[in-house]
TORFIRO-218430 format. One line per 3 residues: number of its first residue (from 1); their letters; for each residue x, y, z of C-alpha. Coordinates in nm, 4 decimals. Layout:
N
NUM) A) X/Y/Z ~ ...
// end
This chain:
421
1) XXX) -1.1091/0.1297/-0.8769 ~ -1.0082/-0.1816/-0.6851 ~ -1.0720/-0.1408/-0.2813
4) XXX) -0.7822/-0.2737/-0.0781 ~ -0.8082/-0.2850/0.3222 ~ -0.6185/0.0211/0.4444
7) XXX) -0.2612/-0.0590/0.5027 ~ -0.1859/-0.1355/0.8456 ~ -0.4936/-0.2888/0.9465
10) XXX) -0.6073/-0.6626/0.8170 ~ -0.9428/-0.8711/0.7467 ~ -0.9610/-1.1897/0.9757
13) XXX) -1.1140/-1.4668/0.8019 ~ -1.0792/-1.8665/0.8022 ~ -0.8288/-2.0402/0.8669
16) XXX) -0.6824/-1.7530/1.1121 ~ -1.0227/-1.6664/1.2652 ~ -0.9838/-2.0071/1.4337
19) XXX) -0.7123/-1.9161/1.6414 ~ -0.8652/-1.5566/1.7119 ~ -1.1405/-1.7638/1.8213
22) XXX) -0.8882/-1.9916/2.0510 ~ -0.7792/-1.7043/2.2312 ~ -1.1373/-1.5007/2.2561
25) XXX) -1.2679/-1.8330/2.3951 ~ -1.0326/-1.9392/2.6097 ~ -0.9579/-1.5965/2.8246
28) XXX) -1.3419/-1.5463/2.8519 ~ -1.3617/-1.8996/3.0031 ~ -1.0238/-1.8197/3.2327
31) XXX) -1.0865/-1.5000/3.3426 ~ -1.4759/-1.5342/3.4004 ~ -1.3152/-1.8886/3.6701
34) XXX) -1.1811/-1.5588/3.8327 ~ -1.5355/-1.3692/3.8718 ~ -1.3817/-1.0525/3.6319
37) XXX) -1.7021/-0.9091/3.4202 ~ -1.6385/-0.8305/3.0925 ~ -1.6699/-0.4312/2.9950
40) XXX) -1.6810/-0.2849/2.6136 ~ -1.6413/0.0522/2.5670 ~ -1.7066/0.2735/2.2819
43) XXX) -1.3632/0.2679/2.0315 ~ -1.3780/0.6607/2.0267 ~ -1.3545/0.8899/2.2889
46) XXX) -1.2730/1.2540/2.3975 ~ -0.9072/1.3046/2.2883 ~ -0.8387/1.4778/2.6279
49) XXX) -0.8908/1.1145/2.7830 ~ -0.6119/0.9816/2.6261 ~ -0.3932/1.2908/2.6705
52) XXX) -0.3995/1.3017/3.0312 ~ -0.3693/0.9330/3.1102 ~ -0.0697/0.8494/2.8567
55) XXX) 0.0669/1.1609/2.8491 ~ 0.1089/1.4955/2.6387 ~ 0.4894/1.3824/2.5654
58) XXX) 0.4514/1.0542/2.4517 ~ 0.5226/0.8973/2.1298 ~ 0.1358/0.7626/2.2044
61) XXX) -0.0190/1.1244/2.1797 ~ 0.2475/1.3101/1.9471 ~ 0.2956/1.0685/1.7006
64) XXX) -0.0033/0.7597/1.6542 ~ -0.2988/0.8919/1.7516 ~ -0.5782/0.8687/1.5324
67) XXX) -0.7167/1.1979/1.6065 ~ -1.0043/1.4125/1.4151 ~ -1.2766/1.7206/1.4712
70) XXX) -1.6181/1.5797/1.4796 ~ -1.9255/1.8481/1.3103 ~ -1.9325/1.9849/1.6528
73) XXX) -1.5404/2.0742/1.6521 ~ -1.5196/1.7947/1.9246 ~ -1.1416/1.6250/1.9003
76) XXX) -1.2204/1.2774/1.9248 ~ -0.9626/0.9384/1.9458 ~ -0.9647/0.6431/1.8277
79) XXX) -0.8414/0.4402/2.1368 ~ -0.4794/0.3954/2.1217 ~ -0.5110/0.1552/2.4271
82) XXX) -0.7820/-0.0222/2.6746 ~ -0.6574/0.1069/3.0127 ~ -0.7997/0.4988/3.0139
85) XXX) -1.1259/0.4171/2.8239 ~ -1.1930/0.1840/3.1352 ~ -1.0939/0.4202/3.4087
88) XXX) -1.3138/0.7010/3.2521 ~ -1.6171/0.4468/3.2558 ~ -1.5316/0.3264/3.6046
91) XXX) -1.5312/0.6969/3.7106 ~ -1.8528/0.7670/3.4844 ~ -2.1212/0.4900/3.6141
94) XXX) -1.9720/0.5029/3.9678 ~ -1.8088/0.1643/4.0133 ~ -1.5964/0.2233/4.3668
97) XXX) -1.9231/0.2098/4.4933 ~ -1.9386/-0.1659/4.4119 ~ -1.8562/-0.4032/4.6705
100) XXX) -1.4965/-0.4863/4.7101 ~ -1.2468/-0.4897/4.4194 ~ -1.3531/-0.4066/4.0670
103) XXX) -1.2139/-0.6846/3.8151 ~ -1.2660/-0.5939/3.4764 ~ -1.1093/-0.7525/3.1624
106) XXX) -1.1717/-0.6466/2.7682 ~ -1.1025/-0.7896/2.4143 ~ -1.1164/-0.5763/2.1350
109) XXX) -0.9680/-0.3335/1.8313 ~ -0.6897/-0.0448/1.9144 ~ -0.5606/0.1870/1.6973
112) XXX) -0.2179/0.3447/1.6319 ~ -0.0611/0.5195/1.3158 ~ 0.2475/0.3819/1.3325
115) XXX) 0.4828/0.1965/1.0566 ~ 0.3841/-0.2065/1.0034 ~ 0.5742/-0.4258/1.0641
118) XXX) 0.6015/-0.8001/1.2008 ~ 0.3572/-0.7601/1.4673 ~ 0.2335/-0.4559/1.4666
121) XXX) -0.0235/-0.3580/1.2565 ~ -0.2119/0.0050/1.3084 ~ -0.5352/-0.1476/1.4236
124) XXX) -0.4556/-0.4502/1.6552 ~ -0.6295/-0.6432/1.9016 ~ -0.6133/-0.6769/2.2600
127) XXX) -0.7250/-0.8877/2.5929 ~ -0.6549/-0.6782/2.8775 ~ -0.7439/-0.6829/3.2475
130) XXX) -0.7852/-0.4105/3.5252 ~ -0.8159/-0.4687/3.9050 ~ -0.9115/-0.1369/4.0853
133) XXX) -0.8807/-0.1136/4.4372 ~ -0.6465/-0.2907/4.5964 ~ -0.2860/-0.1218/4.6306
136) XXX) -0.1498/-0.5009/4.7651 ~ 0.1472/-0.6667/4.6328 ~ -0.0519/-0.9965/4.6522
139) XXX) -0.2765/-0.7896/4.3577 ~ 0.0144/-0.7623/4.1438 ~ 0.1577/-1.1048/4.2236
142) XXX) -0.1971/-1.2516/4.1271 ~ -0.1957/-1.0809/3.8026 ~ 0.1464/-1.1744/3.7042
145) XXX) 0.0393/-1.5580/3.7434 ~ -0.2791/-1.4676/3.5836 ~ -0.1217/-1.3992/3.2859
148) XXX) 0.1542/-1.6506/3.2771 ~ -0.1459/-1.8994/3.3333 ~ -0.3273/-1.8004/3.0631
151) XXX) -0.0708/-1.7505/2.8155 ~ -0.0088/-2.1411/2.8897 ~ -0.3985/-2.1934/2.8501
154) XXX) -0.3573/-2.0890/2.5200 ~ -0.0836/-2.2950/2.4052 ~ 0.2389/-2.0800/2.4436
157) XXX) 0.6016/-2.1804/2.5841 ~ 0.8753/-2.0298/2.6165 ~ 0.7845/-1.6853/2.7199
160) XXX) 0.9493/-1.4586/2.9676 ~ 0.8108/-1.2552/3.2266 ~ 1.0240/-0.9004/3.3285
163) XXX) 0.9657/-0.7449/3.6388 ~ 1.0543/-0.4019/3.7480 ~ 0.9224/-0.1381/3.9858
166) XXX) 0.9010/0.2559/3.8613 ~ 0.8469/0.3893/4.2361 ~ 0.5779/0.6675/4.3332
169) XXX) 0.5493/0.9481/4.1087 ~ 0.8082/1.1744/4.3022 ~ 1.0468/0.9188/4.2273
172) XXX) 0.9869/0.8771/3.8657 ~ 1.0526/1.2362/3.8180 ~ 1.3573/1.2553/4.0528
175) XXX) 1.4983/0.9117/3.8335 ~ 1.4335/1.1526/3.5150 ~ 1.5818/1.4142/3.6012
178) XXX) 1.9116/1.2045/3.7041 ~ 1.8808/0.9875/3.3509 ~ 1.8137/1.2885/3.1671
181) XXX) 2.1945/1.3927/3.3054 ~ 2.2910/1.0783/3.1836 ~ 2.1627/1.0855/2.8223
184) XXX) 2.3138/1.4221/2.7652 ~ 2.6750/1.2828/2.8605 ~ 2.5869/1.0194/2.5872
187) XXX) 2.3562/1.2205/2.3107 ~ 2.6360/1.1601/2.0208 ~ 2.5526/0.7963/2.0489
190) XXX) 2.1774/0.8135/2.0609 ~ 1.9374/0.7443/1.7593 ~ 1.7855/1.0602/1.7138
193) XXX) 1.4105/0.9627/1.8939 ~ 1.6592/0.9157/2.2157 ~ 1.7913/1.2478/2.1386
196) XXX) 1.4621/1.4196/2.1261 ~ 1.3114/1.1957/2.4130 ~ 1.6039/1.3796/2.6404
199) XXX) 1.3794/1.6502/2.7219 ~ 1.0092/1.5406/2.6651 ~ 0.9989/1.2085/2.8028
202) XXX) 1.3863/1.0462/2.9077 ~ 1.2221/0.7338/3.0361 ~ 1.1176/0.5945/2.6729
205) XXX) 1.5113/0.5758/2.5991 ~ 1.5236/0.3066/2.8483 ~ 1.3567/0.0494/2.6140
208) XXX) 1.5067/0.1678/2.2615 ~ 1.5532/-0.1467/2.0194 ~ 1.8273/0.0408/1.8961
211) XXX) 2.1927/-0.0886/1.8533 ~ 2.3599/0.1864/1.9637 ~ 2.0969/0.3231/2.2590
214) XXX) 2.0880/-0.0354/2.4161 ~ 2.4928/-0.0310/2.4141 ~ 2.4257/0.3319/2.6220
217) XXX) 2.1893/0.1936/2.8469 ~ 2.3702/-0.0730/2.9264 ~ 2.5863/0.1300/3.2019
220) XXX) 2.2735/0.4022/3.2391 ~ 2.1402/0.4397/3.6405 ~ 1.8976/0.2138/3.7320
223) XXX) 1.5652/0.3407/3.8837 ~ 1.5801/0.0634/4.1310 ~ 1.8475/0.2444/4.3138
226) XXX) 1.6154/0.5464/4.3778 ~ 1.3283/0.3544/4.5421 ~ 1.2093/0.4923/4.8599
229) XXX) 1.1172/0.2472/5.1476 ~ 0.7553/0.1677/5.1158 ~ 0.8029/0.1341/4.7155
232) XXX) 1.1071/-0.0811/4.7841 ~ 0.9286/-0.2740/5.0743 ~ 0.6509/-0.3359/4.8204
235) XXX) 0.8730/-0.4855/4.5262 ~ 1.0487/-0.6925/4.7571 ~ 0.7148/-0.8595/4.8706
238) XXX) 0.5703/-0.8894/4.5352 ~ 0.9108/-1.0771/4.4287 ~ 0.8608/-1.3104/4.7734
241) XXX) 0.5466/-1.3886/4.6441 ~ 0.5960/-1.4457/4.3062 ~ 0.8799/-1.6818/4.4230
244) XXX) 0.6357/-1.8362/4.6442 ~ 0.4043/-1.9491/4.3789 ~ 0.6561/-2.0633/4.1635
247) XXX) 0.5626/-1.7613/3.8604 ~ 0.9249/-1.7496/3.7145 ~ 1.0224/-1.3673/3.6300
250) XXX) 1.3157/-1.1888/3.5750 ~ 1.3860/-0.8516/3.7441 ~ 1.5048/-0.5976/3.4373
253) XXX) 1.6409/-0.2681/3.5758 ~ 1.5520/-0.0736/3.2816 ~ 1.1978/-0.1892/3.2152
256) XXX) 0.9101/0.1285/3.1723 ~ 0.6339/0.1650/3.0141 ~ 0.5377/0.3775/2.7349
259) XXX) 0.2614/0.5283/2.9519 ~ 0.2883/0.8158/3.1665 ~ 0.0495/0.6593/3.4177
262) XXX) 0.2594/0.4073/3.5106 ~ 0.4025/0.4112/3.8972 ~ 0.5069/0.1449/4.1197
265) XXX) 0.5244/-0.2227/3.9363 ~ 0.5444/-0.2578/3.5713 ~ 0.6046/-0.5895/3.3889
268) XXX) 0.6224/-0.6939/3.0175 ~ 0.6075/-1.0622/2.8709 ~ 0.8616/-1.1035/2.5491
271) XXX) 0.8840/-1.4342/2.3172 ~ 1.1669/-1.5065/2.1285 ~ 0.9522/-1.5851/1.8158
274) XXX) 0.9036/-1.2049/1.7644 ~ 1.2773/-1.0715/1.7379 ~ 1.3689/-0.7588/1.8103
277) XXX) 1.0243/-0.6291/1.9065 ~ 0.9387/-0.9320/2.0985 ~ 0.6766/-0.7974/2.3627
280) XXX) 0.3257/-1.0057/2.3696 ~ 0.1990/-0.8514/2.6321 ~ 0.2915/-0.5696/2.9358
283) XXX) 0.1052/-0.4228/3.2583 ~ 0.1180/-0.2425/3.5975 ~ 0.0142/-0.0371/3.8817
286) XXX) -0.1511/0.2603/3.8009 ~ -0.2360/0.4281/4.1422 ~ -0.3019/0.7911/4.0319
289) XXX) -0.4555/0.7680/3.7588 ~ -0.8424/0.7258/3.8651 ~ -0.7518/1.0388/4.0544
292) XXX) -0.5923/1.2210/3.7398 ~ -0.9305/1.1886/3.5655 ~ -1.1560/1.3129/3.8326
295) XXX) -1.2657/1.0142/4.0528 ~ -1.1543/0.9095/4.3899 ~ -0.8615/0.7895/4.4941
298) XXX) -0.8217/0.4014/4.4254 ~ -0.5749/0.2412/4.3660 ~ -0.5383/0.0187/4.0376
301) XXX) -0.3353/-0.2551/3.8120 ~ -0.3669/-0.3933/3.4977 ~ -0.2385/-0.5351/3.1847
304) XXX) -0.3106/-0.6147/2.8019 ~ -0.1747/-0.8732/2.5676 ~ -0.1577/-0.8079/2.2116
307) XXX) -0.3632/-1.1084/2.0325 ~ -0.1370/-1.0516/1.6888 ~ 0.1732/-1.1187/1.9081
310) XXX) 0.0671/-1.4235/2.0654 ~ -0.0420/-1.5601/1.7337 ~ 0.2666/-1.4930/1.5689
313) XXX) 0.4263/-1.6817/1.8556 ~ 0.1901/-1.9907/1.8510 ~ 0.2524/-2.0533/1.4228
316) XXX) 0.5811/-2.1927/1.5939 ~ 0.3713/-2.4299/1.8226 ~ 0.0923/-2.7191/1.6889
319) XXX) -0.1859/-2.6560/1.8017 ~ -0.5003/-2.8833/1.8781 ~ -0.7901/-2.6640/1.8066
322) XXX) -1.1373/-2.7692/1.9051 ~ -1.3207/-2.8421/1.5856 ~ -1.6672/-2.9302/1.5248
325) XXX) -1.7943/-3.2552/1.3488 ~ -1.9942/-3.1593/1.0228 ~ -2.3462/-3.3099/0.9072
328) XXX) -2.4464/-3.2852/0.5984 ~ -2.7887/-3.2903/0.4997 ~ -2.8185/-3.4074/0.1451
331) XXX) -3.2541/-3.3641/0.0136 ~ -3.4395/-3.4212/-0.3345 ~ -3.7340/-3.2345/-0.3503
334) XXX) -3.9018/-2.9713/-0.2019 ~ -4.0807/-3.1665/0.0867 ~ -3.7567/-3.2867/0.2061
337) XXX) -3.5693/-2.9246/0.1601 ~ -3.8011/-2.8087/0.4160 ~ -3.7818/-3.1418/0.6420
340) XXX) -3.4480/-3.1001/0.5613 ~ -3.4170/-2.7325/0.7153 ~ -3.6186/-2.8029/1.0343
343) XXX) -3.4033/-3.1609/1.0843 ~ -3.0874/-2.9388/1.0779 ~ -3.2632/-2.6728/1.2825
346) XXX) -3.3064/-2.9642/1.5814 ~ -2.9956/-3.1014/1.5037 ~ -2.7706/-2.7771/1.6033
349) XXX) -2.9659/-2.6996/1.9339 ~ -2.9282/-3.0761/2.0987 ~ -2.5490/-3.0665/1.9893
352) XXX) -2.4847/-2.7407/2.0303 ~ -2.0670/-2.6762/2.0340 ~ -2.0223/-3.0381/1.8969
355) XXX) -2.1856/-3.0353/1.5062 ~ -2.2304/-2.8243/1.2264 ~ -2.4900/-2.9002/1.0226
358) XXX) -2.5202/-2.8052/0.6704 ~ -2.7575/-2.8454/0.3994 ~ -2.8219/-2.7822/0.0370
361) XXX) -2.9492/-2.4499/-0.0661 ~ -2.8641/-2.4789/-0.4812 ~ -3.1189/-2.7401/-0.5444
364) XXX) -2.8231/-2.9184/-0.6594 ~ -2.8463/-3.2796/-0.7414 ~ -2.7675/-3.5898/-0.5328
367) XXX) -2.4563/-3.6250/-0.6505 ~ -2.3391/-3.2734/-0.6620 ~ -2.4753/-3.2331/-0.3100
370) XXX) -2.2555/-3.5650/-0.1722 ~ -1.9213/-3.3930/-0.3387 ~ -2.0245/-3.0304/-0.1583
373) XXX) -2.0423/-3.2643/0.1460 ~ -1.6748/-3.3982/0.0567 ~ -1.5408/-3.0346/0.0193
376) XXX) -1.7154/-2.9735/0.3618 ~ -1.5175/-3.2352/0.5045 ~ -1.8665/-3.4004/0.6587
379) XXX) -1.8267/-3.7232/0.8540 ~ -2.2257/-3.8052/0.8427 ~ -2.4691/-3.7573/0.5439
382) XXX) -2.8270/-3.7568/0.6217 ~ -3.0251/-3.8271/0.3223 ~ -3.3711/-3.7446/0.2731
385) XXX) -3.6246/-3.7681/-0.0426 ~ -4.0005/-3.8145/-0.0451 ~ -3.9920/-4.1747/-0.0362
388) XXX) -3.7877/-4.1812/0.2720 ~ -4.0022/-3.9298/0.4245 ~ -4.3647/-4.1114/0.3148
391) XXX) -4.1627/-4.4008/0.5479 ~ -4.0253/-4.1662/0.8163 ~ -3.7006/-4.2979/0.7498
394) XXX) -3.3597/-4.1295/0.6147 ~ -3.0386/-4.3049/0.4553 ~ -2.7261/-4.1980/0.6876
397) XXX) -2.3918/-4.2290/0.5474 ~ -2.0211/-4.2439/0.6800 ~ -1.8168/-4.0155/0.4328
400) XXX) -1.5220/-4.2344/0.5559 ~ -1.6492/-4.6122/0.4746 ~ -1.9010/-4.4828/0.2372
403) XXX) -2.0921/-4.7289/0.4229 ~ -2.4970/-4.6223/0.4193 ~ -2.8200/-4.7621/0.6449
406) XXX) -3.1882/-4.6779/0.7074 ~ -3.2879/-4.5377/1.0145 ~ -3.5650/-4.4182/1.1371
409) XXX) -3.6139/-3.9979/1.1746 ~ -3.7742/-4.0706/1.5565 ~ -3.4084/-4.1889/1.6285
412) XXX) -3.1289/-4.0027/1.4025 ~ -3.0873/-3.7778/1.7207 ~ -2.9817/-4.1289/1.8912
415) XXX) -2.7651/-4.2238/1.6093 ~ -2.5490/-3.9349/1.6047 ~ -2.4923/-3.9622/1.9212
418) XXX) -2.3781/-4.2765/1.8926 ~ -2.1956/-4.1886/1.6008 ~ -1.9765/-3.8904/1.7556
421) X) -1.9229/-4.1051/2.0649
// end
């Protein structure tokens, strides 16, 4: 029998990993600039956490979960997304006892049973953040630039930020009731999801990549017009201050969220790159739901980006990834395989993040090991035998001029310094 990965869900190995690496990297390094800890949480979890944070009615929890019955008869999830797994631990250990805000961000596997396609893949990756405690537009506006800083961080133009505001909960439901009117003036024309979406969740039409449903929704009401004053107050100031530090956005009337949690501001980045389903990334406020799963009541925002996306977006941009400059330690005999060893040993730690070092570990001969050294694409070959070592010297050589001298081991550390400038 030949063993395949499961469809939907891919191994990561070099050349990609170096880009997965790009991104890890670089939004640790960003985000950590902004004090945020980083949190992991366990990639199962009680099923009931993901049904009352997404929602009982959406496509989330009736259609992709990756559900099962543990020995016990305990349903467990694979985590569909990053934001409930976070609020349960935040409730769990405590955390709005901490000192002012709680800034959390997360990279790591989701899962969802869901067809394949471009850009979606049934276990993807994510790097998502979560603020809890402040209920400020200046939190949402911060977030927003966040992300559009640290999608340019990692190399991507040409991305568009949409902004919309999905009111208090009172208002979502009044808005669904009045769309729900709407969408049964039009059902003839909608795909049949819309159709069934009428009654279990009418919000989810809103964002249909379907022909005929975005022709519908084109004239349907827009939530916007049902805001009452303090939620209209606060999307007005968060678009002030977005203006105000120059994060461009543009305000989409029928922007939601597939998650029922959802209230107040909600935003999604696209990229052409992706067609039709061209999101890389989407957030917003979440005020109720700490409160839905049993802790206090704080307030909360957030967002993920998917990493596949982003990647799929960057193969249209070059990028200049950090690489590191590769020593290879060529050795004839067993005195020098062990000097060998322990010179490569002392090597990595005093250039740490700037060399590779390799070395032979075929007993291979000279030659062979200088061509493994090609392959390797090393700039510098140390070579070491016994009669270099009985003179506690080694033979360095450029793999560009071929070009070889004699230098003493007390200063190769000195010479490849010099050497990587």
């Amino acid at each position: 029998m030949k063993y395949t990965a499961i469809r939907g869900m891919e191994d990561i190995f070099s050349p990609d990993i170096h880009i997965w690496r790009h991104l890890e990297e670089t939004a640790r390094k960003y985000l950590d600039s902004y004090l945020y800890s980083e949190i992991r949480t366990p990639i199962i979890e009680s099923t009931s956490v993901f049904t009352r944070s997404i929602g009982e009615t959406t496509d989330i929890v009736t259609k992709e979960m990756y559900t099962f019955l543990d020995k016990k008869g305990r349903s467990l999830t694979l985590r569909p997304e990053g934001t409930a797994p976070i609020v349960r631990a935040y409730i769990e250990h405590a955390m709005d006892k901490l000192a002012g805000e709680v800034k959390l961000y997360y990279i790591g596997p989701m899962f969802r049973s869901e067809r394949p396609q471009k850009g979606r893949s049934r276990q993807f990756h994510q790097i998502g953040v979560e603020v809890f405690g402040s209920g400020s537009p200046y939190a949402d506006a911060q977030l927003i630039m966040q992300m559009s800083q640290m999608l340019k961080c990692f190399g991507l133009k040409g991305f568009t930020v949409k902004l919309n505001s999905l009111g208090c909960e009172n208002e979502k439901q009044t808005f669904s009731e009045k769309l729900k009117g709407y969408l049964k003036t039009h059902k003839a024309r909608l795909c049949q999801d819309c159709k069934d979406r009428i009654e279990r969740n009418p919000l989810r039409s809103l964002d249909c990549k379907s022909d005929a449903c975005i022709q519908v929704m084109r004239d349907a009401p827009g939530i916007s017009d049902s805001l009452c004053p303090p939620c209209r107050d606060h999307f007005e100031r968060l678009k002030e201050r977005l203006s105000a530090m120059r994060v461009d956005y543009t305000e989409t009337k029928n922007l939601v969220r597939g998650l029922d949690y959802y209230t107040g501001t909600v935003f999604e980045v696209t990229h052409p790159a992706l067609g039709a389903q061209d999101a890389i990334g989407a957030g917003g406020r979440y005020d109720n739901l700490v409160k839905d799963l049993g802790g206090p009541d704080v307030k909360a925002v957030g967002y993920a980006l998917g990493m596949e996306r982003i990647i799929l977006a960057l193969k249209e941009v070059p990028l200049e990834l950090k690489t590191l400059t590769v020593i290879f330690i060529a050795t004839l005999g067993d005195w020098a395989k062990i000097e060998g060893i322990q010179l490569a040993e002392k090597i990595r730690r005093e250039f740490l993040d700037r060399v590779a070092v390799l070395t032979d570990i075929k007993e291979a001969s000279l030659k062979s090991q200088l061509g493994n050294a090609d392959k390797s694409n090393a700039k510098i070959v140390i070579i070491l035998g016994e009669n270099e070592l009985e003179k506690k010297q080694a033979i360095i050589r450029d793999m560009a001029t071929k070009e070889q001298e004699i230098v003493a081991m007390a200063d190769i550390s000195e010479e490849i310094k010099r050497r990587l400038g």
